[in-house]
C-alpha positions in Angstrom: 0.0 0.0 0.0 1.4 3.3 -1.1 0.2 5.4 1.1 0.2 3.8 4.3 0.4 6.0 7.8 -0.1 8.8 4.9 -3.1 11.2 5.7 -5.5 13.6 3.2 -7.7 15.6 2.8 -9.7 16.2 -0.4 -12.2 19.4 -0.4 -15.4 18.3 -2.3 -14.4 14.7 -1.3 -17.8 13.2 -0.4 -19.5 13.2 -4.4 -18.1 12.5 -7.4 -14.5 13.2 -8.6 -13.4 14.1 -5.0 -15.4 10.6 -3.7 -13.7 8.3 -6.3 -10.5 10.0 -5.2 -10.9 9.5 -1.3 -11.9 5.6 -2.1 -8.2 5.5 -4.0 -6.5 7.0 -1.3 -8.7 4.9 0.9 -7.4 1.4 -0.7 -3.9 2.5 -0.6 -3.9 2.4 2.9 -4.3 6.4 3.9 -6.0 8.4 6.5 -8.6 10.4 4.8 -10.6 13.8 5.7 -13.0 15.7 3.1 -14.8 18.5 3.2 -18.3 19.3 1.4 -20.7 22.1 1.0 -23.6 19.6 0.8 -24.5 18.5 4.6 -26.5 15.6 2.7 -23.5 14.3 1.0 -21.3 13.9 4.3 -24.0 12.1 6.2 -24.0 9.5 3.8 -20.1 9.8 3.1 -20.0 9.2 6.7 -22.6 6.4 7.1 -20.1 4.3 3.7 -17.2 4.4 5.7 -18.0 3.9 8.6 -15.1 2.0 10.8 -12.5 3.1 8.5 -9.8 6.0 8.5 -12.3 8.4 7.7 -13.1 12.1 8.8 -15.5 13.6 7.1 -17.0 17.9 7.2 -20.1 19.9 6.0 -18.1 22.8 5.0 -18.0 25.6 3.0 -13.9 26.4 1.2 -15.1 30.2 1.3 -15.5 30.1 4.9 -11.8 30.3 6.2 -12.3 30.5 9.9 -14.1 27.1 9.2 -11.5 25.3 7.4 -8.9 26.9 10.3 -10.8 24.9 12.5 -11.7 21.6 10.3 -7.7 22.1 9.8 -6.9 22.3 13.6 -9.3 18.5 14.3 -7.5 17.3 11.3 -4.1 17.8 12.8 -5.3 16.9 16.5 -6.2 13.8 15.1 -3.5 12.5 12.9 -0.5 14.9 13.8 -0.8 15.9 10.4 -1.2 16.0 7.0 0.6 14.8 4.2 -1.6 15.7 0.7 -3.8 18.2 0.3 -6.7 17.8 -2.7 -8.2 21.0 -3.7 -11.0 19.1 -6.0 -14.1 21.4 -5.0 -15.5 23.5 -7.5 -18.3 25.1 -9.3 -19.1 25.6 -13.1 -22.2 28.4 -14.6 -24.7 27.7 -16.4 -23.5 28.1 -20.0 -24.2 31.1 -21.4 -22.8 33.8 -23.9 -20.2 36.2 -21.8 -22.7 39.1 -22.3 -25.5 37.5 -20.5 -23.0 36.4 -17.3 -25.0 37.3 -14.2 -22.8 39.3 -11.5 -23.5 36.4 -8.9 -23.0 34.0 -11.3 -19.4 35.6 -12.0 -18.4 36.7 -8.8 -19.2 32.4 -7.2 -16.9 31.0 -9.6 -14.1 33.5 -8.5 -15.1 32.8 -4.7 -15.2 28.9 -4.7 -12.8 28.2 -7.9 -10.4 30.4 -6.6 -10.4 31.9 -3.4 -11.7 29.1 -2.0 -8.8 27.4 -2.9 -6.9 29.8 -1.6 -7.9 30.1 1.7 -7.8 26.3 1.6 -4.2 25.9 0.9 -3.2 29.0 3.1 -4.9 27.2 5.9 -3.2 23.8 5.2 0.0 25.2 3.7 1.0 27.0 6.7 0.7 24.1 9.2 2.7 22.3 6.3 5.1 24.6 6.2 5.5 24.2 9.8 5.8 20.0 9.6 8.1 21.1 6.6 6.5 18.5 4.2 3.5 18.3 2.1 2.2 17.8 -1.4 -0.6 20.2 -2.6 -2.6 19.0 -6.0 -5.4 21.0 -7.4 -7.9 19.8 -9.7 -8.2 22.7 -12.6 -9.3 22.2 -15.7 -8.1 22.5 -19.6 -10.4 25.1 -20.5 -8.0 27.1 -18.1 -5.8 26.5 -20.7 -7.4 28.4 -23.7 -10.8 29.2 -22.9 -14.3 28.2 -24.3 -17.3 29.9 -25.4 -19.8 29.4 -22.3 -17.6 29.3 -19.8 -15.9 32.5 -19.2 -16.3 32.5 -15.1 -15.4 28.9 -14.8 -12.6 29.4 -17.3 -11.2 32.6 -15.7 -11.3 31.5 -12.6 -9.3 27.8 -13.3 -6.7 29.6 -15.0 -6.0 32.0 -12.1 -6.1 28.7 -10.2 -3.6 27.6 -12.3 -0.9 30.8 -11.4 -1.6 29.8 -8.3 0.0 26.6 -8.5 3.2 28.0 -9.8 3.4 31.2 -7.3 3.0 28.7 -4.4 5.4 26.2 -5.7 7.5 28.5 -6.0 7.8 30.3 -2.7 7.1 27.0 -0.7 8.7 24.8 -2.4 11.8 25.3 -0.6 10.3 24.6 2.4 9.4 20.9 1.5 5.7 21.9 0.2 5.5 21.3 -3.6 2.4 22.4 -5.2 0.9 21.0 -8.6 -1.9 20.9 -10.6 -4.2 18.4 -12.4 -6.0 20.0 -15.6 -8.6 17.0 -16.8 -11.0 17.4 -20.4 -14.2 16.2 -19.5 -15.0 13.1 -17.5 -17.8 10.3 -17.4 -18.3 11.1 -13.8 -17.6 14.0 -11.1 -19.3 17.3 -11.7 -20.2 16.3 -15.4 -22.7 13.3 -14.6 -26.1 15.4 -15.3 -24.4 15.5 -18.8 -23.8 11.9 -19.7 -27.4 11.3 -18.5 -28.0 12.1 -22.1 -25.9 10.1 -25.1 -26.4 13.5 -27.5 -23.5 15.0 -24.3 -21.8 11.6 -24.6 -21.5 11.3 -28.2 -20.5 14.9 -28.8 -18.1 15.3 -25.7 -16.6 12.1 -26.8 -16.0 13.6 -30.3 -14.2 17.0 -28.9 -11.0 14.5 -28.2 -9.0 13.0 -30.8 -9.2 9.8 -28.8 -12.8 9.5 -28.8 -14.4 9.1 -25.7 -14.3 11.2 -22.7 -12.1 10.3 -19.8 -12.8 7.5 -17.1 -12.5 8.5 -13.4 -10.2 6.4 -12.1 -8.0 7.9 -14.7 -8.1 11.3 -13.3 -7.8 9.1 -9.9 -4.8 7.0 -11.0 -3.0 10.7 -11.9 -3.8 12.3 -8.7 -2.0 8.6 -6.7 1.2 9.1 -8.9 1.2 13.1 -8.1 0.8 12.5 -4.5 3.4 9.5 -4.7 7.1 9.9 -4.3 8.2 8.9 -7.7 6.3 12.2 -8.6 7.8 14.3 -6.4 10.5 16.4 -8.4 7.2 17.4 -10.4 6.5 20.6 -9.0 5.0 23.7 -10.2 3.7 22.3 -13.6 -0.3 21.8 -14.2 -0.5 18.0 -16.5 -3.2 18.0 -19.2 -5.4 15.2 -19.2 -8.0 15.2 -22.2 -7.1 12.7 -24.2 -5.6 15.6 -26.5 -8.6 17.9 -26.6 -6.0 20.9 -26.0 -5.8 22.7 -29.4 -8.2 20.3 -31.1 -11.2 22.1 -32.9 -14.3 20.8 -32.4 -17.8 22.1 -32.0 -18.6 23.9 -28.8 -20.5 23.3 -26.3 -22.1 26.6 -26.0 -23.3 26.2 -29.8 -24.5 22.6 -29.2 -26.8 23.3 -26.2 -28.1 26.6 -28.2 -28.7 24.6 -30.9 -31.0 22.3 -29.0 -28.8 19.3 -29.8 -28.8 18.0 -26.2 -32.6 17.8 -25.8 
């Protein structure tokens, strides 16, 4: 087990993406805490795994005197911790960039990126202090170049993605390495009202050269080696993983839903 005696703790951890991911960490033998907005979610994240090295919060990333103290049980109850996750997030409805609301807008900046801020300020200074840690944010590729729809989302993944580089670089140094994780779209996670529908399927399938969208427990297999030691001279960088979407025309997603295609 790779990650015995390690602990973690994933933000958005109890659905989806950040769920799959705690069940990885889970099998390889780690302590695992998450964090969710959706009260719902943790009770029943709670109820699964219960008996095992689980600690599990309803919690809000924009709330930082909340994570300071989820932070503070974490450490008084496993002395530490060794990976951070920064998986929550938030996408818009889809709309044409002169029809973004102001709240709309201003939510993706606070959860995409503030949130992940105050997340890995909290963290990264006790890590700083236990002078180890590995921090691994889940972006996205549309940080990357952009898409028509998803202006908020996009801006604010792309300032998330600076952010991986400014605190790899001044923390770094002080055995904290910081990298990110920038996935295309994935059968699963935050995209699974989508796939409901095979018109999604077929056409987000079709926006990478390799035909299909992405599995989860490849986006999960990615964040294990990143967290790993044979990873660890990786720092700073944000890894594409879209089955080569990036640069790759294709129809978007903004002009397909118009269109009615996904009805």
């Amino acid at each position: 087990m790779r990650f015995q005696d390690k602990v973690v703790f994933i933000t958005g951890g109890a659905k989806g993406l950040g769920k799959a991911t705690a069940e990885a960490f889970l099998a390889e033998g780690a302590s695992v805490a998450v964090c969710n907005r959706n009260a719902e979610a943790i009770s029943k994240f709670d109820e699964e795994f219960k008996g095992k090295k689980v600690l599990a919060f309803a919690a809000d990333i924009t709330n930082y005197e909340e994570m300071e103290k989820i932070a503070g049980k974490v450490w008084d109850t496993w002395g530490k911790v060794d990976v951070l996750i920064n998986n929550a997030g938030i996408v818009n409805p889809l709309v044409p960039s002169e029809k973004i609301k102001k709240e709309n807008f201003d939510m993706a900046i606070d959860v995409n990126l503030k949130g992940t801020f105050y997340v890995s300020q909290v963290f990264g200074k006790r890590m700083l202090e236990q002078k180890s840690g590995r921090i691994i944010n889940i972006i996205s590729q549309v940080a990357l170049y952009g898409q028509k729809g998803f202006l908020p989302y996009a801006v604010s993944k792309a300032g998330l993605m600076v952010m991986t580089r400014s605190l790899a670089s001044e923390w770094s140094g002080n055995g904290v390495t910081v990298v990110g994780i920038s996935p295309g779209f994935v059968a699963g996670g935050m995209n699974e009202g989508l796939i409901r529908k095979q018109a999604f399927v077929d056409f987000l399938s079709k926006k990478a050269p390799i035909n299909r969208m992405a599995r989860v427990d490849e986006i999960t297999g990615l964040v294990l080696f990143l967290a790993s030691p044979e990873a660890q001279y990786i720092n700073g960088e944000t890894i594409v993983i879209d089955g080569g979407m990036t640069g790759y025309t294709a129809e978007p997603l903004l002009d397909f839903i118009m269109a009615g295609k996904g009805k």
